[in-house]
C-alpha positions as CSV (number, residue, x, y, z in Angstrom):
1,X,5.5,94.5,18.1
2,X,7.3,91.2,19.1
3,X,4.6,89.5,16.4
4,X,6.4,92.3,13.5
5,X,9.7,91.0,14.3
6,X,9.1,87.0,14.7
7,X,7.5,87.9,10.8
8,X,9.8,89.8,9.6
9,X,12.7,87.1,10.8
10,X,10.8,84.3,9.7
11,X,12.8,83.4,6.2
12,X,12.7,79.3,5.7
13,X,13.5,77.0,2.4
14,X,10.3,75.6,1.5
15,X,12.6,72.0,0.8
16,X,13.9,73.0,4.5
17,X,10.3,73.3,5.2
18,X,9.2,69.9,3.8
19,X,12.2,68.2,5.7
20,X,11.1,69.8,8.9
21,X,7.6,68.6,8.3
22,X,8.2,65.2,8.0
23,X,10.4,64.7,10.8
24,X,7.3,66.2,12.4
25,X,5.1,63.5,10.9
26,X,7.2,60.9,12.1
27,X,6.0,61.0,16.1
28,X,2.0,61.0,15.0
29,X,2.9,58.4,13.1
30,X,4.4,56.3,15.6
31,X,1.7,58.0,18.5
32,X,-1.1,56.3,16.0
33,X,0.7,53.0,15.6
34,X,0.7,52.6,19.7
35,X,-2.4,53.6,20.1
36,X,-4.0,50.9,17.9
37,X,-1.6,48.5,19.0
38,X,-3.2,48.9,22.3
39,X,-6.5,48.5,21.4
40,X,-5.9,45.7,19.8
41,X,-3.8,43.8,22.6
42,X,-6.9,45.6,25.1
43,X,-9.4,44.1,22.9
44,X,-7.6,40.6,22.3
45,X,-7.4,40.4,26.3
46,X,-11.2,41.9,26.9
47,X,-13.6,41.5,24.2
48,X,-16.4,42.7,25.9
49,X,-14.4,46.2,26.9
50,X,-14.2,46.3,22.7
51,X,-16.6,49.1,22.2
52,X,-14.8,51.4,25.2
53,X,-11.6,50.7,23.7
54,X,-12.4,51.8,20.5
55,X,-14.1,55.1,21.6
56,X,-11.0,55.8,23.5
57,X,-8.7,55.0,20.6
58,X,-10.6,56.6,17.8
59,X,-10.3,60.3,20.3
60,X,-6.6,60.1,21.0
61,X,-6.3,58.6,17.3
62,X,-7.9,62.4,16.7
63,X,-5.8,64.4,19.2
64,X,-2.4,62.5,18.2
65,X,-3.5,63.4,14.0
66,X,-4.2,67.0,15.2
67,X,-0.5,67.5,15.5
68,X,0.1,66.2,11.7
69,X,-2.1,68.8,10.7
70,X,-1.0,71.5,12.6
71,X,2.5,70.3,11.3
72,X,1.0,71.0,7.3
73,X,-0.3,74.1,8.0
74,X,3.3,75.5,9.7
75,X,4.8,73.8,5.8
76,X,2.3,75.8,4.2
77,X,2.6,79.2,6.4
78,X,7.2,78.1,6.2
79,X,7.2,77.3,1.9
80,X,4.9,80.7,1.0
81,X,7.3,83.1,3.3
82,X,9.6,84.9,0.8
């Protein structure tokens, strides 16, 4: 029932939309930033921790993009509503 209502109540600009999706963007994008910059500064002060490193920043690189996408998809499902 509460799912009918949220749909039904759910009216958004699609250019309200796109605004709202990228301020959303803007904190992967600065998540992915910090995480590289860390594995650089980890690397430059370890280089035999390099392969570690990289595993561990390629899978938070993954979790931090996973909200980017989620972020589209909420455009997508926001812009189509009429």
């Amino acid at each position: 029932m509460s799912g009918m209502i949220l749909a039904q109540t759910a009216n958004i600009n699609p250019g309200l939309a796109a605004i709202g999706y990228g301020l959303g963007a803007i904190g992967p994008g600065i998540g992915v930033g910090l995480i590289f910059a860390a594995v650089i500064n980890g690397t430059a002060r370890q280089p035999e921790a390099r392969g570690k490193l990289q595993t561990i920043g390629y899978s938070t690189f993954v979790l931090s993009e996973v909200l980017a996408l989620i972020g589209i998809v909420i455009y997508f499902i926001a812009s189509t509503k009429s």
